[in-house]
Residue, then its C-alpha position, 0 to 999 in steps of 0.5 A: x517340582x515344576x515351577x513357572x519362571x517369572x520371564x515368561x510372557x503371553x505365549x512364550x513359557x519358562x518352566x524349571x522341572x527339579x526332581x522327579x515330576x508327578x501325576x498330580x503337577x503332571x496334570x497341573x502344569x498341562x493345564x497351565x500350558x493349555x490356557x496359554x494355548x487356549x488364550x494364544x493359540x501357539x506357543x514357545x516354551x523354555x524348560x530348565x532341567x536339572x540333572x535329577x528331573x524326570x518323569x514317573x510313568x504315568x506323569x510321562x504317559x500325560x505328558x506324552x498324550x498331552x504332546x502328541x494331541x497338540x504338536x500344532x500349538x507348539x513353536x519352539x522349544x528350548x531345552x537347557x540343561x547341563x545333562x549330555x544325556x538330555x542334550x543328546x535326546x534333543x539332538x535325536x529329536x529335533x529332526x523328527x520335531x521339525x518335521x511336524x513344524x516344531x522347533x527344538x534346541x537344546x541350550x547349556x545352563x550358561x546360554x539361557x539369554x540365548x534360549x529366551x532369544x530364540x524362543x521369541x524369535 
């Protein structure tokens, strides 16, 4: 499930994603993003993952797509979660990130008012 969070302002988004996320909320959230993109131009965004979020294939696959045609709306994204795996899958790609002008961090649960900061910064 993904659910927008109530902190989330002109182009900066808070989203939390619980479980595993499917084509059809897949699509949904994409569209969500896209209007805040249509309306700002680039955005900051803030996803809160718990240990059992994830992606089917093809939910991936849209999200993927959905990524790679828009790295030029992107600013800033925060990842927080608790998961070392997550925090090592943004570690790996940050660098890859910033090289397309994207920022990429990653935040534990309990530096979630510091995530918000850097996303607007």
């Amino acid at each position: 499930m993904i659910k927008k969070l109530p902190e989330s302002e002109g182009p900066f988004l808070g989203f939390e994603v619980t479980g595993k996320v499917s084509l059809e909320e897949e699509k949904e959230w994409i569209n969500k993003v896209q209007s805040v993109v249509d309306e700002h131009g680039k955005i900051s965004v803030l996803i809160i993952l718990d240990e059992k979020a994830g992606w089917g294939i093809e939910a991936g696959i849209e999200d993927l797509k959905w990524v790679m045609t828009h790295m030029k709306q992107l600013n800033k994204i925060a990842v927080v979660s608790e998961s070392s795996i997550w925090k090592w899958l943004v570690n790996r790609d940050s660098p890859l990130a910033k090289m397309v002008g994207i920022g990429e961090k990653h935040f534990e649960p309990s530096k979630i008012k510091e995530a918000w900061s850097w996303i607007k910064e």
